[in-house]
C-alpha positions in Angstrom: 304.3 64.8 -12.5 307.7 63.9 -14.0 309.1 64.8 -17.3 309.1 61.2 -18.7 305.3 61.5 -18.6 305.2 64.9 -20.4 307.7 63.5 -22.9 305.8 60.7 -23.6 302.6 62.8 -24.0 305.1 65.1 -26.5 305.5 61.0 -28.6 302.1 61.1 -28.8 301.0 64.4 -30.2 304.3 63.7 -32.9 302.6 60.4 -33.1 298.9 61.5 -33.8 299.9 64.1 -35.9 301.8 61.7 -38.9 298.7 59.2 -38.0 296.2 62.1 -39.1 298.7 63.2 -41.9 298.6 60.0 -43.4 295.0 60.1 -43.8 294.5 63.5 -44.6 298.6 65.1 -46.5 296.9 68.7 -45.5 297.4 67.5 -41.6 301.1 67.7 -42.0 301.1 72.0 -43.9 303.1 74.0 -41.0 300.6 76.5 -41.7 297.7 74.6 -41.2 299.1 73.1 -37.9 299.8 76.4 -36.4 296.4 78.3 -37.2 294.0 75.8 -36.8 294.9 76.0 -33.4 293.0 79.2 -33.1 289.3 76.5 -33.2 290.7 74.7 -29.9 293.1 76.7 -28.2 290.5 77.9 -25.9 290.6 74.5 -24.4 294.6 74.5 -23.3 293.0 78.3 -21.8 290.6 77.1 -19.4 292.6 73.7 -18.8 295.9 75.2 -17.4 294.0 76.7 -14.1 291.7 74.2 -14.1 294.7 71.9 -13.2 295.5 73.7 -10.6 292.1 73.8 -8.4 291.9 69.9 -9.4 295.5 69.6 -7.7 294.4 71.1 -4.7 291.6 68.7 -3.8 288.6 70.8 -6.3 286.8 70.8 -9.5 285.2 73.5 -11.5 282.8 72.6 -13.6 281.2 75.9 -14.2 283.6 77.4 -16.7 281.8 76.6 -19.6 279.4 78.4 -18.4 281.2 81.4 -17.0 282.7 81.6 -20.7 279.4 81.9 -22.3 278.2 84.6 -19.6 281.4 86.4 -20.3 280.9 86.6 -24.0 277.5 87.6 -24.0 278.3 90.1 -21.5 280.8 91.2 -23.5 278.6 91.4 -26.8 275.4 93.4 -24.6 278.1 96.2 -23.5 279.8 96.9 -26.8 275.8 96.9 -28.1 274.9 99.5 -25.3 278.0 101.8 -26.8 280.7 100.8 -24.6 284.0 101.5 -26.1 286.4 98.3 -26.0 289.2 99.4 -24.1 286.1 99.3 -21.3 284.2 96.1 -22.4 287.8 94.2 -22.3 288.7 94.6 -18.6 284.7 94.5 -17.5 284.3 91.0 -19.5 287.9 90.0 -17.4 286.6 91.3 -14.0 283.0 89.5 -14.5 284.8 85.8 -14.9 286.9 86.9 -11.6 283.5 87.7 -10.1 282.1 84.9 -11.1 284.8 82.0 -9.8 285.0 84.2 -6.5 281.5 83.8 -6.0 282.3 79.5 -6.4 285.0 80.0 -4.0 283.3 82.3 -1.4 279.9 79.6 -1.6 282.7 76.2 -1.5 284.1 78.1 1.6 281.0 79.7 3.8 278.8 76.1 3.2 281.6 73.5 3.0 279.7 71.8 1.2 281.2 69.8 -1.8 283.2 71.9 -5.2 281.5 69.3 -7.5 277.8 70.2 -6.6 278.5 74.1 -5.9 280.1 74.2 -9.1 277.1 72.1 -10.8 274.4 74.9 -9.6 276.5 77.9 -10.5 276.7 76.3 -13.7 272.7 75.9 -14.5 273.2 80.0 -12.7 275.8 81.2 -14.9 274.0 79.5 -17.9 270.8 81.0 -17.2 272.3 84.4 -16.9 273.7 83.9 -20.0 270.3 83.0 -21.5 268.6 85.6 -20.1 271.3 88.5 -21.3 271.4 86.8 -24.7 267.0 86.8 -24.6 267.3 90.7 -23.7 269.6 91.7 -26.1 267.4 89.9 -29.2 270.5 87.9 -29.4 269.0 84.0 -29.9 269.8 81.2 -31.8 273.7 81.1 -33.6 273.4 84.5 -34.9 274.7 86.2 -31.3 275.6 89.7 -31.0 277.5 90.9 -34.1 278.8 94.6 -34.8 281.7 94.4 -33.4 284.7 96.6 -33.8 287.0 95.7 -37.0 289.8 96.1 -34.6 288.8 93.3 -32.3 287.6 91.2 -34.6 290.8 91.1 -36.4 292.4 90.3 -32.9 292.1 86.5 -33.4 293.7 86.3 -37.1 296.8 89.0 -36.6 300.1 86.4 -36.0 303.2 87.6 -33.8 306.1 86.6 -35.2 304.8 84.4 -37.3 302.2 82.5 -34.7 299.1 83.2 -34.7 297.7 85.5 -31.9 295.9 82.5 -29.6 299.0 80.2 -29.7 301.1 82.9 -28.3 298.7 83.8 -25.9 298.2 80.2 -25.1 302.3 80.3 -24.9 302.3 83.3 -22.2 299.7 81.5 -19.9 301.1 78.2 -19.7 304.6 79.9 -18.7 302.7 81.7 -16.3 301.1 78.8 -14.5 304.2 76.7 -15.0 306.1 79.8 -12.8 304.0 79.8 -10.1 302.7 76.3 -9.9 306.5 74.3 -10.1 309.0 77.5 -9.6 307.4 79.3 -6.6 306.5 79.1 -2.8 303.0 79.1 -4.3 303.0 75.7 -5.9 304.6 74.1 -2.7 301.7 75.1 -0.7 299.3 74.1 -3.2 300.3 70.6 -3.4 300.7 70.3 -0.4 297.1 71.5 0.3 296.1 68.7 -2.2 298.0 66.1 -0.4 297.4 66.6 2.8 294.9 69.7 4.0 295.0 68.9 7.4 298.8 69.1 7.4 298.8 72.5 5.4 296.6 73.6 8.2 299.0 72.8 11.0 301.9 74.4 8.3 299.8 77.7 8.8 298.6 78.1 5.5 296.0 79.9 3.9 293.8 76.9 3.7 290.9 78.8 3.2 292.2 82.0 1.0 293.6 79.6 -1.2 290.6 78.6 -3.2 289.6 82.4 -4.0 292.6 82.5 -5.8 292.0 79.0 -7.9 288.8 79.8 -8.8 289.2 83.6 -9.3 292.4 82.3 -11.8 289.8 79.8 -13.7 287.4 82.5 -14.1 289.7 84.9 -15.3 290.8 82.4 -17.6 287.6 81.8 -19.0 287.0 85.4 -19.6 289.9 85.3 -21.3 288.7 82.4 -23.5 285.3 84.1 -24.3 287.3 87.3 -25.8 289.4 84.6 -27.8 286.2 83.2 -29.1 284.0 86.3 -29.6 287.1 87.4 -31.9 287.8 84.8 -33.6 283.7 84.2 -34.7 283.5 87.7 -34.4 280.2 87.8 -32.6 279.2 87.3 -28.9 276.9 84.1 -28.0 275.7 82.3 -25.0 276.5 78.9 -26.1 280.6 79.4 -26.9 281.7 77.6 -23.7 279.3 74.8 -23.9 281.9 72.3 -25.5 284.9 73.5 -23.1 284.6 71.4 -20.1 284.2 68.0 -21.1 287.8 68.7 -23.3 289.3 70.6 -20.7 289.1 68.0 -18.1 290.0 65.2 -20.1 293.4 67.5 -21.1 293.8 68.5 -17.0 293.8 64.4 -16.3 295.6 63.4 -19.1 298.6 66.0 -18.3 298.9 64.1 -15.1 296.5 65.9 -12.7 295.5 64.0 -9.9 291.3 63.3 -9.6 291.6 63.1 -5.8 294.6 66.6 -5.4 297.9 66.3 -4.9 299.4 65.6 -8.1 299.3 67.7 -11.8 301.5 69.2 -13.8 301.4 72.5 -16.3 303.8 71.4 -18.7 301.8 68.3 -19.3 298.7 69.6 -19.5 299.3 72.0 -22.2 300.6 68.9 -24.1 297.6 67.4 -23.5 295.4 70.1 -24.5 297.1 69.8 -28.1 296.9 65.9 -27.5 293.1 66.8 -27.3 292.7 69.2 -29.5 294.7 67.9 -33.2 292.8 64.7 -32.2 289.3 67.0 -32.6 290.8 68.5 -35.5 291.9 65.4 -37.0 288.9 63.7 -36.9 287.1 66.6 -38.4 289.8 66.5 -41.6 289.4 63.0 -42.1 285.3 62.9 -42.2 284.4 61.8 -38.6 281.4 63.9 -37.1 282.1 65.9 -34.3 279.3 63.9 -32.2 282.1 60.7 -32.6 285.3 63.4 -31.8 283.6 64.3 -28.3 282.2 60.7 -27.5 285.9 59.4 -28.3 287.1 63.1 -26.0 284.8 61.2 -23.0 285.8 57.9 -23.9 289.5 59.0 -23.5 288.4 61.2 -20.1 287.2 57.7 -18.6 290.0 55.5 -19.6 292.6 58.4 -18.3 290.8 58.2 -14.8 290.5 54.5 -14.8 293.9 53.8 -15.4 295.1 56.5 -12.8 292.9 54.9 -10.3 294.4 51.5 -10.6 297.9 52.9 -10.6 297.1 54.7 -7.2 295.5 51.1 -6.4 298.6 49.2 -7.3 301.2 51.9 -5.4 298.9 51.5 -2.6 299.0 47.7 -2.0 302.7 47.9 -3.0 303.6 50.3 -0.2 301.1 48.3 2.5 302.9 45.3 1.2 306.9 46.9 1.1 305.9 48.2 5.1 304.7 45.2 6.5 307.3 42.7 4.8 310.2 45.1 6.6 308.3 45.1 10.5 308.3 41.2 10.1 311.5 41.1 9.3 
């Protein structure tokens, strides 16, 4: 992914964001900008890891539904008396669990990321169900309660940002560090590219995925503590609007559908891309049924065109390759 594509989607935020402001003035308030952030941030979360597993040849499908186990989880420990400090790092090591165990079943059945991740999501959303159904915690009500302290988490600002943003901030540098500034990102595009090659390179073909999916889980952990402080109660149903978002901001940024291309940088762009155009819509009257029809429309046109440019670069090589050998 080169920089001309992540400063183009950078045009494009600017661009939506005066569109939006002149419809709705209240668009263009620094303030407003910055904090309501905190409804979609969440997206960027899960969408920066997600990149990576879609760069190395994957998909993950199931982190909505990771997210809403987590939060639930999270809400049936602190009900049960567990102090935070605890509930925090168990919520964290559940999401690991839980995108190990889609790494450990992609890797002992070979059988396809897209349909593995597809069961453990109808798994992951049942257990999720079935915690929430246990706890008395059904309907939009959740698990409430919760510690002042935590639920304050989401609102307190760091020098002057609010507390998501930045912690949006940290995780895209840390992604962009290992993904385009480490030995780690070499081998995972080249795994994307070309497995067979990364094989014969000696890499960890087969480790690598634990790692990619134990990142998105732990990434949608950390999403469901976002969201659970920020509504201030713990629900089953908080990741349910994540994936079809997150994707659309992983292939947008530049990430490649069939591995081998992506970039960091341009997917956190395009999770802003994504979500000021939710928020937008929202200001200027537009239901949130049309915001995610126009999120799937945009998904499908992304794809399409990145097809036809892999199409067109195809026939142009073939085309460049045999002109040269009849020369």
């Amino acid at each position: 992914m080169k920089l001309n594509w992540a400063f183009t989607l950078l045009i494009l935020l600017v661009l939506e964001i005066l569109l939006f402001g002149l419809l709705n003035p209240r668009m263009l308030d620094i303030n407003m900008l910055l904090f309501s952030t905190s409804d979609f941030i969440c997206i960027g979360i899960v969408a920066l890891p997600l990149t990576l597993v879609i760069i190395s040849g994957g998909i993950d499908i199931s982190l909505g539904s990771t997210v809403g186990l987590c939060a639930i989880a999270l809400g049936v420990m602190t009900q049960f008396g567990l102090p935070m400090w605890m509930a925090i790092p168990l919520t964290l090591l559940l999401g690991l669990l839980c995108g190990l165990f889609n790494a450990a079943l992609i890797h002992y059945t070979g059988i396809s990321p897209l349909v593995i991740t597809l069961g453990t999501l109808y798994l992951y959303g049942g257990g999720a169900l079935l915690l929430s159904g246990m706890a008395g915690a059904t309907g939009y009500e959740g698990i409430g309660g919760l510690p002042d302290s935590f639920t304050a988490f989401a609102n307190l600002t760091l020098f002057g940002l609010p507390i998501p943003l930045v912690l949006f901030a940290v995780v895209t540098l840390f992604f962009w560090l290992i993904t385009h500034r480490g030995r780690f990102g070499r081998h995972l595009f080249l795994m994307g590219q070309n497995p067979r090659a990364a094989r014969y390179a000696a890499l960890s073909v087969n480790g690598m995925p634990y790692v990619l999916y134990g990142l998105v889980g732990v990434a949608s952990a950390m999403a469901a503590l976002v969201m659970v402080s920020y509504f201030g109660s713990a629900r089953s149903d908080l990741g349910r609007d994540l994936l079809m978002p997150a994707l659309t901001a992983a292939v947008l940024g530049g990430a490649n559908i069939y591995g081998g291309s992506g970039s960091v940088l341009g997917t956190a762009l395009a999770a802003l891309l994504v979500g000021y155009l939710q928020q937008g819509l929202q200001m200027v009257g537009i239901p949130n049924q049309v915001s995610s029809a126009l999120s799937g429309a945009l998904l499908v046109v992304v794809v399409m065109g990145r097809s036809l440019s892999l199409h067109r670069e195809w026939v142009r090589t073939f085309f460049t390759k045999h002109t040269r050998s009849l020369r």
